[in-house]
Rosetta silent file (secondary structure, phi, psi, omega in degrees, C-alpha in Angstrom):
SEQUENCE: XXXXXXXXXXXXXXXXXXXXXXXXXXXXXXXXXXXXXXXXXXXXXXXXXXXXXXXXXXXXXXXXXXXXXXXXXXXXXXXXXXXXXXXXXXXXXXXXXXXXXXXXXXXXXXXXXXXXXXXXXXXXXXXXXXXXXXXXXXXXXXXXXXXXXXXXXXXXXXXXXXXXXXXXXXXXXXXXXXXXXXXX
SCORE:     score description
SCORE:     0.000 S_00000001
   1 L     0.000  147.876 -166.443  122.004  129.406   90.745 S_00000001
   2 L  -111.627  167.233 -179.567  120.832  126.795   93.980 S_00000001
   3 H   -33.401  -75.601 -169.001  117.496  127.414   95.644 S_00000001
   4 H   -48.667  -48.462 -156.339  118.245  129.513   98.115 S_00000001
   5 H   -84.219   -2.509  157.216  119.708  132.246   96.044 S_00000001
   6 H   -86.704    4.931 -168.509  116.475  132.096   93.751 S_00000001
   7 H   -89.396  -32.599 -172.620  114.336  131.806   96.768 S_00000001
   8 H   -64.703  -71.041 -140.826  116.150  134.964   97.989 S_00000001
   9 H   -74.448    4.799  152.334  116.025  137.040   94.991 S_00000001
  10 H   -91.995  -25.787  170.967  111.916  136.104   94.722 S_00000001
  11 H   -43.684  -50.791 -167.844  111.349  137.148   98.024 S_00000001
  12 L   -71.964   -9.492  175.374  112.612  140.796   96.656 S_00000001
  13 L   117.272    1.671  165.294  110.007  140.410   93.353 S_00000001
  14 L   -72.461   98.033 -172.461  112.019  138.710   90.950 S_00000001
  15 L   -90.933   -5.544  146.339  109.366  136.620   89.105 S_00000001
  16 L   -80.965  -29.766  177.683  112.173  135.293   86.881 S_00000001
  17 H   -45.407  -62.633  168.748  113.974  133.957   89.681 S_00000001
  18 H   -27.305  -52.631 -176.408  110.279  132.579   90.701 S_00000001
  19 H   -41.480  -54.764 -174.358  110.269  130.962   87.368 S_00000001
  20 H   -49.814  -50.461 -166.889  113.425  129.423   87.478 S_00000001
  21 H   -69.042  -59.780 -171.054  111.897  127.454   90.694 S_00000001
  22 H   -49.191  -38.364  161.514  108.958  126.518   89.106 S_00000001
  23 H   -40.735  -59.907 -179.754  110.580  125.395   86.368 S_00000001
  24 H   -59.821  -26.657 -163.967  113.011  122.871   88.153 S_00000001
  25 L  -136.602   41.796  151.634  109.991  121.158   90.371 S_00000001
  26 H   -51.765  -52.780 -174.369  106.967  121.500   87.977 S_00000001
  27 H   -57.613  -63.306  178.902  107.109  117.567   87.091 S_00000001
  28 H   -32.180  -54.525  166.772  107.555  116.795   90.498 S_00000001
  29 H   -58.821  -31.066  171.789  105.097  118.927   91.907 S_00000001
  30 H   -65.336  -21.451 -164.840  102.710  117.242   89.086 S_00000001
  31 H   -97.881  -16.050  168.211  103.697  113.862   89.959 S_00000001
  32 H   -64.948  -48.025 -162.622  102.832  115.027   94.016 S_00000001
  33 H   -87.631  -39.998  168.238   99.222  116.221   92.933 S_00000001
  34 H   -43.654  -67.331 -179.745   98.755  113.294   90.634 S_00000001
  35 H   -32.275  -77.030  157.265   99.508  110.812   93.331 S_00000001
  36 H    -5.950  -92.845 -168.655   97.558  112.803   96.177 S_00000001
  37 H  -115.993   23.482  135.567   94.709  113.877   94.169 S_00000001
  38 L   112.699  161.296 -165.459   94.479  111.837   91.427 S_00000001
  39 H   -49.901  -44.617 -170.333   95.406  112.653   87.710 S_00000001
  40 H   -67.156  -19.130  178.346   92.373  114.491   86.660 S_00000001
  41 H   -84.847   -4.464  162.785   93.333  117.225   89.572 S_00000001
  42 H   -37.628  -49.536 -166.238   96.770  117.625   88.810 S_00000001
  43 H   -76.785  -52.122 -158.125   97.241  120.374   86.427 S_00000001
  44 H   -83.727  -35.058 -179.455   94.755  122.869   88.378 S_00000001
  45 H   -75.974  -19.812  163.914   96.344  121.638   91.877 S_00000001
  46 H   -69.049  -53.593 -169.842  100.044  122.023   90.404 S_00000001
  47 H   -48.994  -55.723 -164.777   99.156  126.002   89.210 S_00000001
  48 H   -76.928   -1.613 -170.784   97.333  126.554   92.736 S_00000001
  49 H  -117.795   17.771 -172.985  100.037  125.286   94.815 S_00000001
  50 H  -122.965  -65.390 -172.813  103.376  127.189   93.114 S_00000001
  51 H   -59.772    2.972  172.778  100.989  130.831   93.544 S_00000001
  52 H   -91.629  -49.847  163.371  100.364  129.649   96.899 S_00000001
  53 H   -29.100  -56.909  137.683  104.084  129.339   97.304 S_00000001
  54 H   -17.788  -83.830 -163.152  104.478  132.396   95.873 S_00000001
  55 L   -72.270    3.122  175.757  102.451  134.241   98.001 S_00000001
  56 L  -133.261   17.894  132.342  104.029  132.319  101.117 S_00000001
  57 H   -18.911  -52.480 -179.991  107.649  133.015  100.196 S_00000001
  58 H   -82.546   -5.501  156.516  108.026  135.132  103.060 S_00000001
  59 H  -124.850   59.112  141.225  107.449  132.511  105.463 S_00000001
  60 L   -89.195  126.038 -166.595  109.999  129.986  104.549 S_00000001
  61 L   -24.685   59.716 -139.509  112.439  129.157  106.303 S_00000001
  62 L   -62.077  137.012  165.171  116.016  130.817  105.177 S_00000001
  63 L   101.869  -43.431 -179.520  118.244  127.621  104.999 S_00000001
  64 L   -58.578  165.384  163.331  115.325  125.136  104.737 S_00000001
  65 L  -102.411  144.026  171.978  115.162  122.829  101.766 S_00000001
  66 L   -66.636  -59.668 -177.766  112.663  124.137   99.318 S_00000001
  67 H   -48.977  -46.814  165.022  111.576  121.110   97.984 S_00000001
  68 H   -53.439  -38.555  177.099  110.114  119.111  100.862 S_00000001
  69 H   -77.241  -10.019 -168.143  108.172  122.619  101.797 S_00000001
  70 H   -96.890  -83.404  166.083  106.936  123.154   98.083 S_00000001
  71 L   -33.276    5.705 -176.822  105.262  119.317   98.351 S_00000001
  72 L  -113.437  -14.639  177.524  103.889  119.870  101.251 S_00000001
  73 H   -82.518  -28.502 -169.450  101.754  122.757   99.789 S_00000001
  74 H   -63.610  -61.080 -152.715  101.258  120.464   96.399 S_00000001
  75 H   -46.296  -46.696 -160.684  100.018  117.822   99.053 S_00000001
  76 H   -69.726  -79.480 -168.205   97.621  120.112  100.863 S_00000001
  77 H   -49.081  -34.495 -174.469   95.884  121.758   97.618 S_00000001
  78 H   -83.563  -44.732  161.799   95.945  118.523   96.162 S_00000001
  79 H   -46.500  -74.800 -120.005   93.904  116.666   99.222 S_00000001
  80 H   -83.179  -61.456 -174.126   91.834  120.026   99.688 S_00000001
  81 H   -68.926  -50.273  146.848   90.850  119.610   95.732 S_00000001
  82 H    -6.862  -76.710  173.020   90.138  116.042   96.311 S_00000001
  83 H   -62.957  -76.491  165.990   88.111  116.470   98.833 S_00000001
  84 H   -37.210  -26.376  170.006   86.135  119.268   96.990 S_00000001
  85 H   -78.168  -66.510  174.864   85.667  116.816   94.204 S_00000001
  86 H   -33.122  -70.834 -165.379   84.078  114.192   96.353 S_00000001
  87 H   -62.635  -25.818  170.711   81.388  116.731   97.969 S_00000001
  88 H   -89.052  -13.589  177.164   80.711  117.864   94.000 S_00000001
  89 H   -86.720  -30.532 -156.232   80.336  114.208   92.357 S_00000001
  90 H   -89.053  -43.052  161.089   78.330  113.084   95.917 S_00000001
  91 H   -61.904  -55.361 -173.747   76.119  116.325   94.829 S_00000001
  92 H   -55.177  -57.442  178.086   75.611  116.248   91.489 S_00000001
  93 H   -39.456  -80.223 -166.191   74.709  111.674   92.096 S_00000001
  94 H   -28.661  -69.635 -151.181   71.961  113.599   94.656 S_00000001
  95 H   -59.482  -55.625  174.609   71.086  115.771   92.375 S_00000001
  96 H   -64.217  -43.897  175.958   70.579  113.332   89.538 S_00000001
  97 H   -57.641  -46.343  171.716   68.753  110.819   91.683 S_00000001
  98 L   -67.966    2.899  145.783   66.099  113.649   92.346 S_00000001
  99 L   115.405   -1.877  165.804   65.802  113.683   88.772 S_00000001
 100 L   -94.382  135.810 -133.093   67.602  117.071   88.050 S_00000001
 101 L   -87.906  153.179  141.784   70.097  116.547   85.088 S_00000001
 102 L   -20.572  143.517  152.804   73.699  117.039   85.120 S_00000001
 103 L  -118.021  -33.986  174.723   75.197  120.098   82.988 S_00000001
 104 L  -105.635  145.033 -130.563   78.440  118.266   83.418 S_00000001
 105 L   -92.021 -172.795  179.961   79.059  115.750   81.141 S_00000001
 106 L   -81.617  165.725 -175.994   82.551  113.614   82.317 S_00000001
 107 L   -99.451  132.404  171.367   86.183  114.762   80.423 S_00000001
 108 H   -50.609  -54.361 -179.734   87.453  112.482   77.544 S_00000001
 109 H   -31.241  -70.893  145.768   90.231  112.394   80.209 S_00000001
 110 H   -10.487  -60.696 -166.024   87.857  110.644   82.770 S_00000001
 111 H   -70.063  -49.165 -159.407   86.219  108.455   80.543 S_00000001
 112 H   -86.446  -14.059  170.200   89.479  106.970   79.209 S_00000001
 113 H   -71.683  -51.765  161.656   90.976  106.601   82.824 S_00000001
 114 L   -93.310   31.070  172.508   88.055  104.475   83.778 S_00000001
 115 L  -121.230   10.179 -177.956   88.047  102.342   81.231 S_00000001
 116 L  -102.791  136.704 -175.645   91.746  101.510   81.124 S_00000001
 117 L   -81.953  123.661  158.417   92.642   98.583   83.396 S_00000001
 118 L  -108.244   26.743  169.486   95.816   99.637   85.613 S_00000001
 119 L   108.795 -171.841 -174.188   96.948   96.179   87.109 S_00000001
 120 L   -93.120  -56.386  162.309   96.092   94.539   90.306 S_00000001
 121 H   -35.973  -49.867  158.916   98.723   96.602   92.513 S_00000001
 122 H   -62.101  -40.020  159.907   97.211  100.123   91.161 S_00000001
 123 H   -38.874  -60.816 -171.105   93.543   98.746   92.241 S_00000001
 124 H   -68.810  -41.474 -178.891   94.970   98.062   95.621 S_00000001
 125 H   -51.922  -58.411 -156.677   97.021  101.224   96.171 S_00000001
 126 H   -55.996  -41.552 -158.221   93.636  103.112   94.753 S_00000001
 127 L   -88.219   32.488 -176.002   91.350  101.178   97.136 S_00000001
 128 L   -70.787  157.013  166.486   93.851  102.103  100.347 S_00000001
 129 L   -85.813  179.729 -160.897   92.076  104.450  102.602 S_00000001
 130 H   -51.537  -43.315 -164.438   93.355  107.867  102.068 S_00000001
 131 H   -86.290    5.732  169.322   96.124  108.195  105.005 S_00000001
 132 H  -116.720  -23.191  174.423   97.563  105.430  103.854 S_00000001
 133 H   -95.382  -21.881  115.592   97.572  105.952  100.187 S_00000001
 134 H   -16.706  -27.544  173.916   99.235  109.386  100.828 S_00000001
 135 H  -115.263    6.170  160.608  102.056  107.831  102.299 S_00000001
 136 H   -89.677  -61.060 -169.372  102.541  105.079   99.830 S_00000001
 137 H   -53.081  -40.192  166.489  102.233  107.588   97.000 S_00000001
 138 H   -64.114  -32.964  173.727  104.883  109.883   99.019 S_00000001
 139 H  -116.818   12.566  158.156  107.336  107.215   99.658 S_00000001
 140 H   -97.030  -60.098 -178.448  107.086  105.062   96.657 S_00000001
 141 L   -56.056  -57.660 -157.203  105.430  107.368   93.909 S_00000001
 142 L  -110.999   -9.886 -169.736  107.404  110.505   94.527 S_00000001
 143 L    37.798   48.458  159.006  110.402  108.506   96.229 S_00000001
 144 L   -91.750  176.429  177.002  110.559  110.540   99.148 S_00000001
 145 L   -66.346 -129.911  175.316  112.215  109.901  102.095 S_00000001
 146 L  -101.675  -51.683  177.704  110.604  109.040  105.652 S_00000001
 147 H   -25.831  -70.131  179.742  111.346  112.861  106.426 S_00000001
 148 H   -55.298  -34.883 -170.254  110.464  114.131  103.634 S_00000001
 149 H   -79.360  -53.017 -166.586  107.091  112.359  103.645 S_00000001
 150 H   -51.005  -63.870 -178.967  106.245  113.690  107.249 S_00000001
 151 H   -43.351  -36.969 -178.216  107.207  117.099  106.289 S_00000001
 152 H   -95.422  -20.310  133.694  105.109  117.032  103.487 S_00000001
 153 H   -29.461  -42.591 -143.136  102.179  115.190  105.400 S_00000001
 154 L    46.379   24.458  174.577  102.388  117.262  108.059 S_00000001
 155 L   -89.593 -169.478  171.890  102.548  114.008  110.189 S_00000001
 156 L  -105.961  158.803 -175.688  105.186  112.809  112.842 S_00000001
 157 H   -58.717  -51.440 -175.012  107.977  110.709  111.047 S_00000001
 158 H   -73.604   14.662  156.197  106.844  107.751  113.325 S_00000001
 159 H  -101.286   -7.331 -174.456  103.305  107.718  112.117 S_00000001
 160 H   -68.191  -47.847 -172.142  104.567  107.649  108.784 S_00000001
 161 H   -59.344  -29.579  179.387  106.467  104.162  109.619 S_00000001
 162 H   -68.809  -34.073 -160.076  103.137  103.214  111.062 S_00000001
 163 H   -77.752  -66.350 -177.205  100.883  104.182  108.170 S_00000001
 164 H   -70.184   13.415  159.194  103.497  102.207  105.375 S_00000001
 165 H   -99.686  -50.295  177.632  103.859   99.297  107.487 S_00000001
 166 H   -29.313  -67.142 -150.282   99.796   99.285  107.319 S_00000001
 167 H   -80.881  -38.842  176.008   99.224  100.187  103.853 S_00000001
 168 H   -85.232   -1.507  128.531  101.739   97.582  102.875 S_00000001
 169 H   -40.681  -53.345 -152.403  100.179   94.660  104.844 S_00000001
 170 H   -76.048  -41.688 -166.727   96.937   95.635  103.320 S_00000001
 171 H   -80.677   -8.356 -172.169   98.328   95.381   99.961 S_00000001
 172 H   -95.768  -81.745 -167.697  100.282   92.257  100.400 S_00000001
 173 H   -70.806  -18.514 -167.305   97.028   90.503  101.482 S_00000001
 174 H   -73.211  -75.628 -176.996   95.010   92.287   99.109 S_00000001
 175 H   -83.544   13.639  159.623   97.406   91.423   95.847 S_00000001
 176 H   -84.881  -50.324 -172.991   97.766   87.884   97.453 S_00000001
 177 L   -87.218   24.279  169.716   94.218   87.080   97.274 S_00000001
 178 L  -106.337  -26.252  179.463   94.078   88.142   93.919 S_00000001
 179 L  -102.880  110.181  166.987   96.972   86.035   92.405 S_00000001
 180 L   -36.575  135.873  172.233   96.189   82.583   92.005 S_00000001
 181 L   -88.349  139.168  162.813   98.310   80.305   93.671 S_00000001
 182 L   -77.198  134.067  164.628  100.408   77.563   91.676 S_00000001
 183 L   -60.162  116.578 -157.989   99.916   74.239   92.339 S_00000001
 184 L   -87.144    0.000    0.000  103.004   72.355   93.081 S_00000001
C-alpha cells in the first residue's frame, strides 16, 4: 500500500494503517530529531511528533508527499524541545550557582556523548549557529533536497541556498584553521 492510501484509511481511524506509516519513516524521523535537536532529544521528539501527526491528519494535504510534511513536524518538536532544554540546563546552572543542588544528575547517555571526541567537522557543524546547522543537518544529514529542506524549515527555498552557502563558508574556514598546513 503507498502513502496516500494509508494516509487515507488513517484519516477514517485505522491505527494500523497509522502504524504502517510510522513504521516506514521512524528511522528517518529519528535521524530528523537527532540532527535538529540533538541525540539525547530524539526518542521523546520522534514519539511527540508522529501523535502530533496523528492528530493533524486531517489537515494534510490529499496528494501532498507525506514525508517532507512529517519532517517538518519532527523539525518543529525537535527545535521546540531544544529550546526547552536550553531554558532548563540555563536554570538549573542558576539554580546551582545560588547554591541550590541539582536533583538531576546527567544520563550515562550524556556523559558518554561528551566525552567522546567526534572529529573536527562534527565540532564545526555543532558550533554553527542554529539556522544554519538546521539546514546543513537537513541537506546533508537527512539528504534532503533544497525543497524538501524549505518545506520542512518552513523557510523560502532561496534562504535555504543562502543559509548553506553560509554555513559552508563558515565551516570551510573553520576546518581550515584547524588542519595544519603541509609544508612543501
Amino acid at each position: 500500500m503507498d502513502d496516500t492510501e494509508l494516509i487515507d484509511r488513517a484519516k477514517q481511524g485505522d491505527v494500523d494503517a497509522y502504524a504502517e506509516l510510522v513504521r516506514r519513516y521512524q528511522r528517518e524521523a529519528r535521524r530528523a530529531a537527532a540532527a535538529i535537536g540533538g541525540a539525547g532529544l530524539a526518542d521523546d521528539a520522534t514519539q511527540e511528533a508522529f501523535v502530533r501527526a496523528y492528530g493533524f491528519l486531517h489537515r494534510f494535504r490529499p496528494g501532498a508527499p507525506f514525508r517532507p510534511w512529517l519532517l517538518a513536524i519532527v523539525a518543529n518538536v525537535a527545535r521546540n524541545q531544544r529550546r526547552s532544554a536550553g531554558r532548563w540546563t540555563r536554570a538549573t546552572r542558576a539554580s546551582g550557582e545560588l547554591g541550590v543542588a541539582s536533583a538531576l544528575a546527567p544520563s550515562a547517555e550524556d556523559v558518554a556523548l561528551a566525552g567522546h571526541s567526534t572529529g573536527a567537522l562534527r565540532e564545526a557543524v555543532d558550533a554553527l549557529p542554529l539556522r544554519y546547522r538546521d539546514v546543513v543537518a537537513c541537506r546533508y544529514l537527512l539528504d534532503l533536497t533544497e525543497d524538501e529542506t524549505a518545506r520542512v524549515l518552513g523557510i523560502a527555498r532561496g534562504t535555504v541556498k543562502s543559509r548553506l552557502s553560509r554555513a559552508l563558508d563558515r565551516l570551510e574556514r573553520q576546518v581550515e584553521s584547524e588542519v595544519p598546513r603541509a609544508r612543501p
